[in-house]
N, C-alpha and C positions, 0 to 999 in steps of 0.2 A: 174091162174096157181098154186094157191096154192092147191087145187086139183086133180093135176093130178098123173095118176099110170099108172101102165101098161094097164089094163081095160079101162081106160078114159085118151084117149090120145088127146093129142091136137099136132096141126102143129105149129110151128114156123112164128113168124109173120118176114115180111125183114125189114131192116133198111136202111135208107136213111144217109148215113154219110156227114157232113160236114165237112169238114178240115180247120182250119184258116192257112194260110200258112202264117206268114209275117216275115219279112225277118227283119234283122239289120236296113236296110235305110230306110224302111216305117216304121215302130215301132214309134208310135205316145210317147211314153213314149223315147223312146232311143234322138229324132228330139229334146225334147225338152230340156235334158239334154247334147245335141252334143258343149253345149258353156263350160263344164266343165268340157271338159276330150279330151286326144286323143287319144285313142284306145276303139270301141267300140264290142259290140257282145249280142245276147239273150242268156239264160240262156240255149239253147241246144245247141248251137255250143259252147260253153265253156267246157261242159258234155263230150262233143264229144270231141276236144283238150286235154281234161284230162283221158280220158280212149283209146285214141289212140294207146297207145303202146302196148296193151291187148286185143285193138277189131279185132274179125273176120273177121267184114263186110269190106267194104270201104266205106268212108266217102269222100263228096267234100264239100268243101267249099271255098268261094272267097276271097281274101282280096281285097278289095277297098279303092284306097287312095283320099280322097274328100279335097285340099289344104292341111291342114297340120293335116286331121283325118283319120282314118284308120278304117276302118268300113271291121270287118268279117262276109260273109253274106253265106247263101247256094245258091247252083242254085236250078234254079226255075224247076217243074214239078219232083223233083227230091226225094228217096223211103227214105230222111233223117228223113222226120217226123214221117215214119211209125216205130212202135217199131220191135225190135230184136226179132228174135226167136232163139233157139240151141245154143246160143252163147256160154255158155260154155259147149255144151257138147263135150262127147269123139267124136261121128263121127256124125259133123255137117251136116243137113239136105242136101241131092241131088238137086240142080235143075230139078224135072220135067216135067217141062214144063206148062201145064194145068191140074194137078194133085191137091188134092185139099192139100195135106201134100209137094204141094211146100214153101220152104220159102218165097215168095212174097206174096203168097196164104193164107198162115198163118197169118205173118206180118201184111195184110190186117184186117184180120178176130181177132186179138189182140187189133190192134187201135178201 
């Protein structure tokens, strides 16, 4: 790709993405430090609890109480992990549905 121009053009190859999705209670690093603390979280639901009062989107997240620990987890299949797009702009993206400048659509295509 490092030479291409208008003359020599090339297509776009696709990407296969994979997502690690894990959550607070599987997090093999969180299970193991669960005896020395009680309140737990990954480092994006905390992101998210601290810029809540300023974000556009909506966020969900769980709180689960496991005996006397408190684990904040997201729900699962859920558009948490995908980054933000227009967040601060003046007039944040439409939902278009299957349009490719929908915010989902974008979102996608950022991650």
């Amino acid at each position: 790709y490092d030479r291409v121009t208008t003359k020599h053009q090339r297509p776009l190859a696709g990407v296969t993405r994979v997502f690690h999705k894990v959550t607070s209670t599987d997090d093999p690093v969180i299970r193991k430090l669960s005896n020395e603390g009680n309140v737990f979280a990954t480092d994006s639901i905390l992101a998210t609890l601290m810029s809540c009062g300023r974000s556009v989107y909506s966020w969900d997240i769980i709180a689960q109480r496991v005996g006397s620990k408190l684990f904040l987890d997201k729900r699962d299949n859920s558009q948490f992990d995908l980054l933000t797009v227009s967040e601060t702009a003046t007039e944040p993206p439409q939902d278009e549905g299957a349009s490719i400048n929908a915010p989902a659509n974008l979102a996608l295509e950022a991650t």
